[in-house]
N, C-alpha and C positions, 0 to 999 in steps of 0.2 A: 308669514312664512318663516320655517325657522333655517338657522344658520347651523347647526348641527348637522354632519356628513349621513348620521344611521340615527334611530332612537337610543337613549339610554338610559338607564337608571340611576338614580342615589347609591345605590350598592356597588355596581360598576365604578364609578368614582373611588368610590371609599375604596374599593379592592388596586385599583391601578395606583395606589398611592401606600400600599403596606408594606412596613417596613421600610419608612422611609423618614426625613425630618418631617413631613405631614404627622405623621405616626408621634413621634417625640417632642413636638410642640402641642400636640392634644388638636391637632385642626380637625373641621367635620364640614363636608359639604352637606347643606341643607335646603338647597331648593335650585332650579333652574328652568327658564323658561325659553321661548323662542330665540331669544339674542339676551342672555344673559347665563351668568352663575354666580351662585353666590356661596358661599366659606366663613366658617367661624372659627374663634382661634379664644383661648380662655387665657386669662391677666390672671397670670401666678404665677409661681416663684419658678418654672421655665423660660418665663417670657419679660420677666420683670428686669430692668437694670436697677443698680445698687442705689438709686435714689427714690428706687419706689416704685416707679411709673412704669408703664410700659417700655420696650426697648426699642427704639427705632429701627434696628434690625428684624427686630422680628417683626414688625410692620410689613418692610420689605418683605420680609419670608413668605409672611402671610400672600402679599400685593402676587408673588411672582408665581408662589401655588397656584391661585385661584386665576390668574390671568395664563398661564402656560398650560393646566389641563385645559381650558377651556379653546384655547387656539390648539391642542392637538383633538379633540373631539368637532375640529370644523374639516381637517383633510382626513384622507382617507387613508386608518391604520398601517395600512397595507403596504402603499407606495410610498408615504411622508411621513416626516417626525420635526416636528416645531420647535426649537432650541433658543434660548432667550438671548439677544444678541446685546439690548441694553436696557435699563430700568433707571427711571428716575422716582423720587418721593420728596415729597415736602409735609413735615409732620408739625400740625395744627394745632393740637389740643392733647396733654395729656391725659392716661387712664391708670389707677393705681390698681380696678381689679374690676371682675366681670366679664364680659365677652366682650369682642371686637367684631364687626361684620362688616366684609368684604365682600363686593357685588364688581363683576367686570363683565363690560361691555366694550365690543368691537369700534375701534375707531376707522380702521381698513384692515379689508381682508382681501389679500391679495392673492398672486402665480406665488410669488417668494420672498414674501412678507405680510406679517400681521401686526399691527398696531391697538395695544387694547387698552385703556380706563380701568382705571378701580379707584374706586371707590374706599376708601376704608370708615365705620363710625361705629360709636360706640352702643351700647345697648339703649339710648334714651334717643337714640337719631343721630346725635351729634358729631360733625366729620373730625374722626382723627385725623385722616391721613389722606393723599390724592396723591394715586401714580401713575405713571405711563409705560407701559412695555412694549417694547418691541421685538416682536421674534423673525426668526429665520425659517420657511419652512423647504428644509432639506430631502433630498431622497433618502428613504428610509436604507442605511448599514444594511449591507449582505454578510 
C-alpha cells in the first residue's frame, strides 16, 4: 500500500522544485515507489569543498530535498505543508566526483509530525552519508 496522498510523477517532482537550490545543485529525482524516493545530486565543482570531496553541506542539502518533498507528497496539498523542524547527518565516506544517491524512507508518519531516513551513497552502492529529518506538518498559510 503506498504512503503517497494522490499519484504522481517524476515530472511533478521535478516541476515542484524549479528554480530553486534543487535547480542549482543539479539534483534529479529519479525513481519512487510505494514508501520511498529517491534523488541524485552530481560531485562537481557546485557541490564540491576546497579539499576535493564532496561538501557535507551539500549532503545535508541533498538529505533534506529528498526527505521534505517526500513528507509533503504524503499530506494532502490542500490543507498541509511539511516544514523541516530538524536534520541530523553523519558523513561516512568521502566522494571526489560522480553522483550521489539519496533514498528516503518514512520512520513515522504522523497528525503533526513526520520522521524520515535517508540514506545517502555513492554510485558503486557505498553509504556516504545517513540522516534523519524530522518535519512539522502544519496547516497550510492563507
Amino acid at each position: 500500500m503506498s504512503i503517497w496522498f494522490r499519484s504522481y510523477t517524476l515530472e511533478e517532482m521535478t516541476a515542484m522544485s524549479q528554480g530553486s537550490l534543487v535547480d542549482h545543485l543539479g539534483m534529479e529525482f529519479t525513481e519512487f515507489g510505494d514508501d520511498y524516493l529517491i534523488a541524485r545530486m552530481p560531485v562537481d565543482c557546485r557541490t564540491l569543498q576546497p579539499y576535493g570531496i564532496l561538501h557535507g553541506g551539500a549532503s545535508v542539502a541533498l538529505a533534506e530535498t529528498v526527505g521534505s518533498l517526500a513528507a509533503n507528497l504524503v499530506v494532502d496539498e490542500t490543507r498541509f505543508v511539511c516544514v523541516g523542524q530538524e536534520i541530523n547527518a553523519n558523513h561516512l565516506r568521502p566522494v571526489p566526483c560522480g553522483w550521489v544517491i539519496a533514498t528516503a524512507r518514512p520512520l513515522h508518519l504522523g497528525r503533526r509530525s513526520q520522521v524520515w531516513d535517508i540514506q545517502i551513497c555513492d554510485e558503486k552502492g557505498r553509504k556516504v552519508c545517513v540522516s534523519r529529518l524530522t518535519m512539522a506538518v502544519i496547516d497550510k498559510p492563507t
